[in-house]
C-alpha positions in Angstrom: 89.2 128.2 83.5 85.2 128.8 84.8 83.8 127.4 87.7 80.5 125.4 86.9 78.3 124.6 89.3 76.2 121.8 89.3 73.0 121.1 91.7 71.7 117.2 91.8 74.9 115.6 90.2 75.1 112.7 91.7 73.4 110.7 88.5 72.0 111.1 85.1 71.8 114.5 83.6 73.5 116.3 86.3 76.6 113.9 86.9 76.8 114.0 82.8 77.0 117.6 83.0 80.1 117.4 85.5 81.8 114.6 83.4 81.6 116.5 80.2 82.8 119.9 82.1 85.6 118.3 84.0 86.9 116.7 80.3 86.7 120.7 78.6 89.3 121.5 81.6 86.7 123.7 83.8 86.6 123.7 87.7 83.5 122.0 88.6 81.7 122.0 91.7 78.8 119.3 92.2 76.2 118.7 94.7 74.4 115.3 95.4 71.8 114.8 98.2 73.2 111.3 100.0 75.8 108.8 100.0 73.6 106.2 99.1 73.2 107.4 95.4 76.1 109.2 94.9 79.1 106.4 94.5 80.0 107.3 90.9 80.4 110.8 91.8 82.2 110.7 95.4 85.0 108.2 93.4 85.3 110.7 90.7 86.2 113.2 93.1 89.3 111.3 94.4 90.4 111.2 90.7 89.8 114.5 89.7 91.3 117.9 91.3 89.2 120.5 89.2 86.3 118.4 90.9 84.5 119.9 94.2 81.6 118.1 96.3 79.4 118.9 98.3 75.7 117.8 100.1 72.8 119.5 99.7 69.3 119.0 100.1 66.9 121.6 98.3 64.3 120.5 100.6 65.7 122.0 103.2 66.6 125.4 103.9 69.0 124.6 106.6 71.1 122.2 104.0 71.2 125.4 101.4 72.0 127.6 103.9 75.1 125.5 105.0 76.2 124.8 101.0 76.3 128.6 100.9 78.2 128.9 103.6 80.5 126.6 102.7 81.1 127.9 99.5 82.0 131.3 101.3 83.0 134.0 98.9 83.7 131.4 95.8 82.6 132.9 92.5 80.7 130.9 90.4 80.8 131.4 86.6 78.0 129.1 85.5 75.3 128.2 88.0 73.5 125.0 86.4 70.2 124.3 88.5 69.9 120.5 87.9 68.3 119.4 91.1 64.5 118.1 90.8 62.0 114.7 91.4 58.9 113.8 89.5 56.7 113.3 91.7 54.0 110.7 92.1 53.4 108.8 88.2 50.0 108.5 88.9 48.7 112.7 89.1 46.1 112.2 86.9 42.3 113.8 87.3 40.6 112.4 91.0 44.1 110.9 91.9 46.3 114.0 92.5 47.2 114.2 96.1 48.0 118.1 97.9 51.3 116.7 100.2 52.4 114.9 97.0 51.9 118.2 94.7 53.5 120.3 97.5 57.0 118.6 98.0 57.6 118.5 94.4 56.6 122.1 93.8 58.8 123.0 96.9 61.9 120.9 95.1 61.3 122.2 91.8 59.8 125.4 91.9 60.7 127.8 95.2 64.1 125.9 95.8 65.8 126.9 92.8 64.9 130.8 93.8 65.8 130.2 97.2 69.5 128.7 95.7 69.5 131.6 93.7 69.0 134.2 96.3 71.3 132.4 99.0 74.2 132.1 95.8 73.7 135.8 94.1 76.9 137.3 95.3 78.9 134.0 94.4 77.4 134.7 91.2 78.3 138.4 90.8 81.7 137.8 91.8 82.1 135.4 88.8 82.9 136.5 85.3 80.3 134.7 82.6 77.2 135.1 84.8 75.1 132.6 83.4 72.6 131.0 85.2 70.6 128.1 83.6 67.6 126.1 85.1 66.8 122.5 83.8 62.8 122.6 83.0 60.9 120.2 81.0 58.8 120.8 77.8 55.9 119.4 79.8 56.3 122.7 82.0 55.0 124.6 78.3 51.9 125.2 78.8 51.3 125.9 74.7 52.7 122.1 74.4 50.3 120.4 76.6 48.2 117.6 74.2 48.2 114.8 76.9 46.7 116.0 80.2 47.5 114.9 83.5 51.0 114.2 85.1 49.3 117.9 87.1 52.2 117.8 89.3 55.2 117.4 87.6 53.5 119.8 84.8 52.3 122.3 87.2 56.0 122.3 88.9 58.1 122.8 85.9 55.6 125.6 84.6 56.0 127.0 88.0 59.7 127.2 87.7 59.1 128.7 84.2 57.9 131.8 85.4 60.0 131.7 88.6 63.7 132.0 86.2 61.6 134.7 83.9 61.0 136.6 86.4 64.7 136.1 87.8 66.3 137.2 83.7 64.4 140.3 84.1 65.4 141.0 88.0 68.9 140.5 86.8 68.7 141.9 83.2 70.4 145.0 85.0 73.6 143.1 86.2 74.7 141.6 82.7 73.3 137.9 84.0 72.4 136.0 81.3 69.7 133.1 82.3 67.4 130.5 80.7 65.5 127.3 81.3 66.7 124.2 79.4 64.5 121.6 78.4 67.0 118.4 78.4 65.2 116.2 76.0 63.5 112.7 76.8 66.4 111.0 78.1 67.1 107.5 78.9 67.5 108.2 83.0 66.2 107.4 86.1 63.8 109.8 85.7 62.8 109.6 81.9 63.1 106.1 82.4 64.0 103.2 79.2 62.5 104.0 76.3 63.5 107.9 76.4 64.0 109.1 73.1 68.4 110.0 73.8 71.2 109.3 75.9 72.4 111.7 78.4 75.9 112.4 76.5 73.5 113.7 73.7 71.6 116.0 76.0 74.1 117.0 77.8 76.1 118.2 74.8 73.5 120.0 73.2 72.9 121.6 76.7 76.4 122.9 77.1 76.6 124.4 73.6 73.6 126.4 74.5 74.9 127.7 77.5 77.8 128.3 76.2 75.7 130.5 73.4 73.8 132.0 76.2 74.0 135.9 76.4 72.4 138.6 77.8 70.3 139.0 74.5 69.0 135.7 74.5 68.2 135.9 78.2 64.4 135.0 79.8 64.2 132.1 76.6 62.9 128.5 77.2 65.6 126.1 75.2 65.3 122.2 74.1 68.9 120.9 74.3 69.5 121.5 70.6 68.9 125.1 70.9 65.4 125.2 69.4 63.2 127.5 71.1 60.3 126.5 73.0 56.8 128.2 73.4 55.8 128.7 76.5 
């Protein structure tokens, strides 16, 4: 049995991800930011022993630094870095606003470093050492036909190079890492007319992880295991 653990779980891709785990028999541990949103996933864990919660913010350094110290010495086989917003749907040229652009880059970009960092020795205690980031293909720079949406694009791209940098930091210690570009799903976030469901993402997403190796390491993944360009 691996321990998976899953950042921003409390709904669509990331709750999916910890459905699907918990059903192949892994431990799963799950974060969500509030009680408000999170229903589905607090009732689950009554039901389900393999299933561990807890809060956490990425906002907030203080609400990592306590989910990392209430993990303690846990290792963590499969560290899946769901956590992440939008951002305003308007960011188009003369409307993008610096607070706005900020928050989400903070969220999206240095959070999922600072996780990284505060969780490495969870991670080096565990024994697949696989760390995986969810992106977006509008993060590809390559990609980009349609302009605007500056700061979701700019964020994602941001976190590219942030989890390249962190495959070849880690290239030394056997950790295998990529970004993962979930598709345009039918979520909260992708919103109705999204191109999948989340079972279909979220199944192509855990065969590539669990494909992931050391060799592959530093790639930018759609769910189905296509490679993106940067």
């Amino acid at each position: 049995m691996s321990t998976i653990l899953v950042t921003g779980a409390n709904r669509g891709i990331g709750f999916e991800f910890v459905q699907q785990y918990l059903a192949m028999g892994e431990q799963v541990i799950a974060t969500y930011r509030n009680e408000k949103n999170s229903d589905q996933l607090i009732s689950l864990c009554r039901d389900e022993s393999n299933l561990e919660i807890f809060k956490l913010d990425v906002a907030f350094d203080s609400s990592m630094e306590e989910f990392g110290q209430g993990l303690g010495d846990q290792p963590i086989d499969v560290f899946i870095n769901n956590a992440g917003i939008y951002g305003p749907r308007d960011s188009v040229f003369g409307k993008v606003d610096e607070a706005d652009w900020l928050s989400v880059l903070r969220i999206n970009a240095l959070a999922p470093l600072f996780l990284t960092q505060l969780l490495i020795e969870n991670l080096r205690r565990g024994e697949l050492k696989k760390l995986v980031y969810v992106t977006s293909k509008m993060g590809s720079i390559e990609d980009n036909r349609g302009g605007g949406s500056y700061v979701y694009r700019s964020s994602k791209a941001a976190l590219n190079a942030v989890v390249k940098s962190i495959s070849v930091d880690l290239e030394s210690e056997k950790m295998a890492v990529a970004v993962l570009h979930p598709g345009w799903v039918r979520t909260d976030m992708g919103g109705p007319n999204g191109l999948i469901d989340t079972k279909t993402s979220v199944a192509g997403m855990v065969q590539v992880i669990r494909n992931l190796n050391v060799e592959s390491s530093g790639a930018f993944f759609n769910y189905d295991g296509n490679v993106i360009p940067w």
